[in-house]
C-alpha positions as a LaTeX table, in Angstrom:
\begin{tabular}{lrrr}
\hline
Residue & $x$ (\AA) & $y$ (\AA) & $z$ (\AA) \\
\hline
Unk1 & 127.61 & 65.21 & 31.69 \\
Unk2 & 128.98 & 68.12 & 30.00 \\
Unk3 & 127.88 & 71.76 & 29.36 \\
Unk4 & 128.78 & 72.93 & 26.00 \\
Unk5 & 126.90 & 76.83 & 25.66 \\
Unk6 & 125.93 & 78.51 & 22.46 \\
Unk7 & 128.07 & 81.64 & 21.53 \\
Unk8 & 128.36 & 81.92 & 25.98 \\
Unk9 & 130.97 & 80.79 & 28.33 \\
Unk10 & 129.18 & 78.63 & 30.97 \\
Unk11 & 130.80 & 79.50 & 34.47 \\
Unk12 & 132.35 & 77.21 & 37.40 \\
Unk13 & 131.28 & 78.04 & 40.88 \\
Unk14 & 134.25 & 76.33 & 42.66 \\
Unk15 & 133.37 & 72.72 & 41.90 \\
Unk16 & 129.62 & 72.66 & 43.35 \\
Unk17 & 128.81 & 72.96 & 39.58 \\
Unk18 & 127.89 & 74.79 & 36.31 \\
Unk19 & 125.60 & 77.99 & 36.43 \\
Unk20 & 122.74 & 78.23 & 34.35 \\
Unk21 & 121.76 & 81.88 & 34.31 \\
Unk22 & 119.87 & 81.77 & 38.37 \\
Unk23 & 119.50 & 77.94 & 37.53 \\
Unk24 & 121.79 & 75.78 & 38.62 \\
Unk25 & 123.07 & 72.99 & 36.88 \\
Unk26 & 124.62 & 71.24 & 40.21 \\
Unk27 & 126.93 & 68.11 & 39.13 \\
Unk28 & 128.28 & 66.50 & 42.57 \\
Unk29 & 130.29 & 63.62 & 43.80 \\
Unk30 & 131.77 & 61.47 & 40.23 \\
Unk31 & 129.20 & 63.67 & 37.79 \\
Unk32 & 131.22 & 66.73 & 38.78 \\
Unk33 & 133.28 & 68.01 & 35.47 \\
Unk34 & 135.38 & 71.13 & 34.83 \\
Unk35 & 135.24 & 70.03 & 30.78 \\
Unk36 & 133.16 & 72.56 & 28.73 \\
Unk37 & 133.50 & 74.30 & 25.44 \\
Unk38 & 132.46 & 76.67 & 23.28 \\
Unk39 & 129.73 & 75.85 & 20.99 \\
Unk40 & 129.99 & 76.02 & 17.65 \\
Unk41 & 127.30 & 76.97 & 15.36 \\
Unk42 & 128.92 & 75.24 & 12.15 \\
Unk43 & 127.30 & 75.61 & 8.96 \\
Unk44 & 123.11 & 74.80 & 8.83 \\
Unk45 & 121.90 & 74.16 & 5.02 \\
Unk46 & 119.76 & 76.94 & 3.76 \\
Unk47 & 117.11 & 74.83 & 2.41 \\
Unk48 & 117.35 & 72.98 & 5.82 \\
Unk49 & 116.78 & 76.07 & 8.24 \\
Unk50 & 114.34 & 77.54 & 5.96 \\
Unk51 & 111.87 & 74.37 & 6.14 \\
Unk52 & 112.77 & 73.93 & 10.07 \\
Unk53 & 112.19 & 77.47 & 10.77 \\
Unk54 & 108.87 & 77.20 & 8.85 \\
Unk55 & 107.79 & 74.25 & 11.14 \\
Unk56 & 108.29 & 75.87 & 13.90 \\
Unk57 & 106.08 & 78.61 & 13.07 \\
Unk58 & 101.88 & 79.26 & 13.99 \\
Unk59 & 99.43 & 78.04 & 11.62 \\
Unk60 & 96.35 & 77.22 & 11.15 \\
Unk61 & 95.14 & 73.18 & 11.49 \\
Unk62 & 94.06 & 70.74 & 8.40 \\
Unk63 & 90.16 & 69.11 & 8.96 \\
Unk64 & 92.99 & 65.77 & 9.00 \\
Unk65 & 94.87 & 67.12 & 12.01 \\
Unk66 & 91.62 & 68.29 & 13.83 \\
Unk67 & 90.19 & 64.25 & 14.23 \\
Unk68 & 94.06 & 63.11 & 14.78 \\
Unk69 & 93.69 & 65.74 & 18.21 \\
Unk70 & 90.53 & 64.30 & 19.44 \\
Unk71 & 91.01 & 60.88 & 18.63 \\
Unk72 & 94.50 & 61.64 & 20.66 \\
Unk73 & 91.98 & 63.50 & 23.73 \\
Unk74 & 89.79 & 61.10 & 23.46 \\
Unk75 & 92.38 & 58.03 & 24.32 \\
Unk76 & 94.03 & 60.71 & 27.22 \\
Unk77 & 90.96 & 60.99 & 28.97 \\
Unk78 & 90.50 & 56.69 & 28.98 \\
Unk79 & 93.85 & 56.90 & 31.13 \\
Unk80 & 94.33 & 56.44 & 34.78 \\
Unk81 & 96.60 & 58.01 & 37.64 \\
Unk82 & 99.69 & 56.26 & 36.84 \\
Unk83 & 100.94 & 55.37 & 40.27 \\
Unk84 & 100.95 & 51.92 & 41.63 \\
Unk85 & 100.79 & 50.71 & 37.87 \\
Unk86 & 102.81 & 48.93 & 35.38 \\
Unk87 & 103.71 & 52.68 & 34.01 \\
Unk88 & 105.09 & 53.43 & 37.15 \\
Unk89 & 107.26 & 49.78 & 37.11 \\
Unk90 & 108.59 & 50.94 & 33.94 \\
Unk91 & 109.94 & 54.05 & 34.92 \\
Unk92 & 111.25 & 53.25 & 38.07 \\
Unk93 & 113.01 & 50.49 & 36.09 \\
Unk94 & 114.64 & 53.70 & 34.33 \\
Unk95 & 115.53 & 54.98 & 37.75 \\
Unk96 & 112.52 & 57.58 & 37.32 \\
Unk97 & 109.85 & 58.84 & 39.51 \\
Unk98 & 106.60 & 60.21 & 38.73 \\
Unk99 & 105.98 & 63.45 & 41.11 \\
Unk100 & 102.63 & 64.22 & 42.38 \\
Unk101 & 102.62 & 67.35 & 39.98 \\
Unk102 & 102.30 & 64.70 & 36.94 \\
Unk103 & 100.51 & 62.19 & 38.07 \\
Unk104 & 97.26 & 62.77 & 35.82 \\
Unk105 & 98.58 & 66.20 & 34.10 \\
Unk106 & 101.70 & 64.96 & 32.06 \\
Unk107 & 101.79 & 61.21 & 32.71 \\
Unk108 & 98.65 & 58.29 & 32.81 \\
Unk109 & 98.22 & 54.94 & 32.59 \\
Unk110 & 95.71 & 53.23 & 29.92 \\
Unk111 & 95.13 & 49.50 & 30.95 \\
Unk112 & 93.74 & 48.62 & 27.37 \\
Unk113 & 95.60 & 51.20 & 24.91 \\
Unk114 & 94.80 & 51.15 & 21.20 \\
Unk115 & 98.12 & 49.53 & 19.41 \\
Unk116 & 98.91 & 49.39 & 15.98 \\
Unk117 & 100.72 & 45.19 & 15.39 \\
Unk118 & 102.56 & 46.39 & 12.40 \\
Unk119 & 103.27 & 42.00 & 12.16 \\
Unk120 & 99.82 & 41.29 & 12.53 \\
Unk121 & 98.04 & 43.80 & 10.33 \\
Unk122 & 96.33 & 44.81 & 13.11 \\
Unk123 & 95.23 & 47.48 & 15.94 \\
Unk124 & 95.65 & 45.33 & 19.29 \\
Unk125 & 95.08 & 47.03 & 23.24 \\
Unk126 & 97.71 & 46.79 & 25.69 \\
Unk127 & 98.91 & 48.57 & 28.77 \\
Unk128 & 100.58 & 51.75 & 28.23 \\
Unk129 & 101.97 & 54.57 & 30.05 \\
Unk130 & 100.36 & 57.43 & 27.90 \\
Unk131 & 102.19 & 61.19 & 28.27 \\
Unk132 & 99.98 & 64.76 & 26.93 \\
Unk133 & 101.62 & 66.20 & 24.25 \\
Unk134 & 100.49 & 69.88 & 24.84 \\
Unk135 & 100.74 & 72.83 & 22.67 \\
Unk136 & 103.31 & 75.03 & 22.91 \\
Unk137 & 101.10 & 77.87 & 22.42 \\
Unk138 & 98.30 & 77.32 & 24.50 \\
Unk139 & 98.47 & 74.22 & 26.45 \\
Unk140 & 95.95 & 71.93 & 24.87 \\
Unk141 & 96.35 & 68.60 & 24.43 \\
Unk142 & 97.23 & 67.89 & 20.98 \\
Unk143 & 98.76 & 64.01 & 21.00 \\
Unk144 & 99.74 & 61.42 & 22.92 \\
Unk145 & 103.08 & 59.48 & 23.49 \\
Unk146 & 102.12 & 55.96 & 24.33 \\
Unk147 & 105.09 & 53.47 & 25.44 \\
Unk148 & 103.23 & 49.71 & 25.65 \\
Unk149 & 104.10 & 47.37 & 28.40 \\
Unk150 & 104.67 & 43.96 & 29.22 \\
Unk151 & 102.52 & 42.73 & 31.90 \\
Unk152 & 106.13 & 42.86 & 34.12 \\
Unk153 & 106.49 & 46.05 & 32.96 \\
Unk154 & 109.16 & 45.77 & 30.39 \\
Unk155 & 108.59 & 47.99 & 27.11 \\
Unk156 & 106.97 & 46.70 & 24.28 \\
Unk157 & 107.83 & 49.84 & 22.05 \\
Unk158 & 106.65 & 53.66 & 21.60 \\
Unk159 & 104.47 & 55.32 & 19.37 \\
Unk160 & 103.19 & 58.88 & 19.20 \\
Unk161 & 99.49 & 59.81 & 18.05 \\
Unk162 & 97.81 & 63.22 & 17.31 \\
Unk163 & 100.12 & 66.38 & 16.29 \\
Unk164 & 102.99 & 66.55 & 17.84 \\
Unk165 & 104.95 & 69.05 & 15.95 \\
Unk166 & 104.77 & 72.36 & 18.01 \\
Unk167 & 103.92 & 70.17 & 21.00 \\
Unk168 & 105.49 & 68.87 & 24.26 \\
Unk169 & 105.25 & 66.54 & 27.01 \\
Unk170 & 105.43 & 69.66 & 29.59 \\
Unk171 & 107.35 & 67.82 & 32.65 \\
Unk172 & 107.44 & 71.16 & 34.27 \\
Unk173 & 105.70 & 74.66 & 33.80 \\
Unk174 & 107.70 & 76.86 & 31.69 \\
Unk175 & 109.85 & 80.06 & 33.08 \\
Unk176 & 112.20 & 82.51 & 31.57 \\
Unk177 & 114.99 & 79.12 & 31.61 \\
Unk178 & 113.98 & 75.89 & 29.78 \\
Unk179 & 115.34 & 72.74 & 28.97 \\
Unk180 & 114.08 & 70.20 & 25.80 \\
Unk181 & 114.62 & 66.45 & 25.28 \\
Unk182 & 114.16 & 64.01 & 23.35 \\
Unk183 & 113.05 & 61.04 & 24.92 \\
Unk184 & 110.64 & 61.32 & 28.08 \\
Unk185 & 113.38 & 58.81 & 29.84 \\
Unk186 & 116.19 & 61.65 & 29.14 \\
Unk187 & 114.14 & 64.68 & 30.14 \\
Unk188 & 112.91 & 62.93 & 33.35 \\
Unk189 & 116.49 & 61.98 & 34.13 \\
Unk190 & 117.81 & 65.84 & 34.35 \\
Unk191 & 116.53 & 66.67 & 37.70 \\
Unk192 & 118.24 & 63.22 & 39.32 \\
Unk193 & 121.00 & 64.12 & 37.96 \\
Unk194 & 120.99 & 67.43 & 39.56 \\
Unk195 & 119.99 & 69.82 & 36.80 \\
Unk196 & 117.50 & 71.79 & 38.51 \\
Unk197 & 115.99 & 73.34 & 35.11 \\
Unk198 & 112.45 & 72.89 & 33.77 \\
Unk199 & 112.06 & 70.48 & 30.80 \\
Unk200 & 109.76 & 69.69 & 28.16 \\
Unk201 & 110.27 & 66.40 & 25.98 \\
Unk202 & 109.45 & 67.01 & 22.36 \\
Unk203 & 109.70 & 62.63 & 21.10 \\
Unk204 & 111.56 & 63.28 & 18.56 \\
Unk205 & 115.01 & 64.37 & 17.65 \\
Unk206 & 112.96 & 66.13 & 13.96 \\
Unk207 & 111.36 & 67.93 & 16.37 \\
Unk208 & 114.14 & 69.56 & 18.32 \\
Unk209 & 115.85 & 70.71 & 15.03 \\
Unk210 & 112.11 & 72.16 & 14.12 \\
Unk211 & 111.28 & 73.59 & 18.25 \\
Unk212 & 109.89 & 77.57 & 17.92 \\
Unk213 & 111.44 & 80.58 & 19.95 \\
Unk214 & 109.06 & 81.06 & 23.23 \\
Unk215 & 108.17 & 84.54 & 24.39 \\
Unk216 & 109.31 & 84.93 & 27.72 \\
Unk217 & 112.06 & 81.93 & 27.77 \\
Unk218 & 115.23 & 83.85 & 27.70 \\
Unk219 & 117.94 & 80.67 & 27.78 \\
Unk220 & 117.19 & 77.52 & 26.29 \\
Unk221 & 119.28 & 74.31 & 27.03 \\
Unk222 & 119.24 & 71.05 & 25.02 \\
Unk223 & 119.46 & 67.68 & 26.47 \\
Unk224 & 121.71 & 65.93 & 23.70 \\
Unk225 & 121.78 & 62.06 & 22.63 \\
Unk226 & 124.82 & 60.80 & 20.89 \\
Unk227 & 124.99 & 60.64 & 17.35 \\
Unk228 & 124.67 & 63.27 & 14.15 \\
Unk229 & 121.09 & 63.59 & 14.28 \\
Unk230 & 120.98 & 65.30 & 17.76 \\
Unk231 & 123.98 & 67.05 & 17.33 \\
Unk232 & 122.19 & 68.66 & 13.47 \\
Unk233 & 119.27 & 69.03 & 15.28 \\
Unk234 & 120.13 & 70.77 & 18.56 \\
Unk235 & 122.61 & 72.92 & 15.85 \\
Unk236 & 118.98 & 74.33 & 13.88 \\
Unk237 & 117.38 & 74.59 & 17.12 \\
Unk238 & 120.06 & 76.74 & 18.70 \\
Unk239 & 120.45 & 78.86 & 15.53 \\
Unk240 & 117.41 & 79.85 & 16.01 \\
Unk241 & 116.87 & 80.65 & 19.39 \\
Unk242 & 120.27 & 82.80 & 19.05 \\
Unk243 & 118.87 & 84.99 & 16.38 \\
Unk244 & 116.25 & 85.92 & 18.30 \\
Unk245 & 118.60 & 86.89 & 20.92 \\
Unk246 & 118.24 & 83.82 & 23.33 \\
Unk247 & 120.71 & 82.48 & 25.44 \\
Unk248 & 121.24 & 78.53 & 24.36 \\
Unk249 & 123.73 & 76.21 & 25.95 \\
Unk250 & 124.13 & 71.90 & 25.32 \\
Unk251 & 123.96 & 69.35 & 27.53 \\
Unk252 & 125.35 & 66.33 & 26.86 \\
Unk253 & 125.67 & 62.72 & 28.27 \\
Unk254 & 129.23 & 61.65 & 29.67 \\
Unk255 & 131.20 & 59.75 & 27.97 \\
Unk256 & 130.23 & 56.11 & 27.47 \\
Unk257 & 126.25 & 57.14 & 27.61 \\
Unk258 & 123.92 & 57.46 & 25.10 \\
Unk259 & 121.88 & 60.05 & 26.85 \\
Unk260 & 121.28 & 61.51 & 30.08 \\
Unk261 & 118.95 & 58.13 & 31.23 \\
Unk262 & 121.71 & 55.76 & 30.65 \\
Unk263 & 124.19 & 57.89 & 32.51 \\
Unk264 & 121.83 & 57.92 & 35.50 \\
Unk265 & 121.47 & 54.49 & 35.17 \\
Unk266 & 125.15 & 53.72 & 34.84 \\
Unk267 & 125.86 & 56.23 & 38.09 \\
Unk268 & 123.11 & 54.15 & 39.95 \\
Unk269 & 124.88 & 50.71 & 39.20 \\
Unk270 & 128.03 & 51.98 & 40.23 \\
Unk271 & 126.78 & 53.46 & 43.60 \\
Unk272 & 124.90 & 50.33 & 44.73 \\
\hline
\end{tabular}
């Protein structure tokens, strides 16, 4: 992976790794790089950071948002402890384990999930590892990110449910360093890969680009996927947290991976 910080040289301790403020971002054995550069904010269209910036803000919810959130509790609260399931299959097939700290809090299982069949026309139920999207604000559950399953445990698809904007999956609690992702495979896969940071996974790259400044979070990192949309949308995102006098540095896959999940995939084939 590589370190790429905001306006903020990141600093080599000898080669046992990169330091993140007191966190350390420990790369070892072949993860271990000496490559990082200075981010550069580039150019962010007005129009574009005024309408993220005003997504990211407090308001107030619509009677519509209100029945999306408990329709969203309401399916969170049908779920299960996900160990010893098919949610567990599927992320172990990711190389991912669920700690005992998110067993029930961040992460169930739902043996008969409601699933809209886009072919069919039709809401179906299948098995689904379902993840709390909790406010940002005040913990409360606000949506749900459901990924169906095969009855081996292979993905069907995802889908998210409720409001998720100003919302995370909260993998960890939150302290003055934090880390966001994407994808919940790509935030679980930063501690495996040595990043000893706290994450939250927002399910969208939108909502990166849109993700408010946090009283009390003093450096941010970003868990980057390849392409233009995560590179625009960590840009926004780090804009913002820099005006407000935040420290901000990117993470990014190594070359040849798509995100942080496929790199610890990749480093796991290699090894066995």
């Amino acid at each position: 992976m590589v370190l790429s910080p905001i306006a903020m040289p990141a600093t080599i301790s000898g080669n046992a790794g990169i330091m993140f403020g007191h966190a350390s971002v420990c790369l070892t054995g072949n993860r271990a790089t000496n490559r990082t550069e200075r981010f550069q904010k580039g150019y962010v269209k007005t129009w574009d950071r005024i309408h993220t910036d005003a997504e990211s803000q407090r308001r107030e919810l619509t009677d519509y948002e209100r029945e999306r959130i408990a329709r969203a509790q309401e399916i969170w609260n049908q779920g299960m402890d996900p160990r010893r399931t098919l949610a567990e299959t599927y992320l172990r097939s990711r190389c991912l384990e669920i700690s005992d700290r998110q067993a029930g809090h961040v992460f169930r299982f739902h043996p008969r999930c409601p699933w809209r069949d886009e072919t069919a026309g039709r809401t179906i139920f299948v098995p689904a590892l379902i993840a709390a999207f909790r406010n940002v604000f005040n913990d409360q559950v606000t949506g749900i990110h459901r990924i169906a399953l095969r009855p081996d445990g292979r993905k069907i698809g995802r889908k998210m449910f409720g409001v998720v904007c100003r919302a995370a999956v909260k993998l960890d609690p939150v302290g003055p360093h934090l880390a966001i992702a994407e994808g919940i495979e790509t935030g679980m896969s930063g501690r495996p890969l040595g990043i000893q940071l706290p994450v939250w996974v927002l399910g969208s790259v939108g909502n990166i680009g849109k993700f408010p400044v946090l009283d009390g979070v003093e450096r941010l990192a970003i868990f980057c996927e390849a392409g233009k949309a995560s590179a625009d949308n960590a840009r926004m995102c780090g804009k913002r947290w820099r005006t407000n006098h935040k420290r901000v540095h990117l993470i990014h896959p190594k070359a040849g991976a798509d995100d942080l999940n496929t790199e610890l995939q990749q480093g796991r084939r290699a090894s066995a």
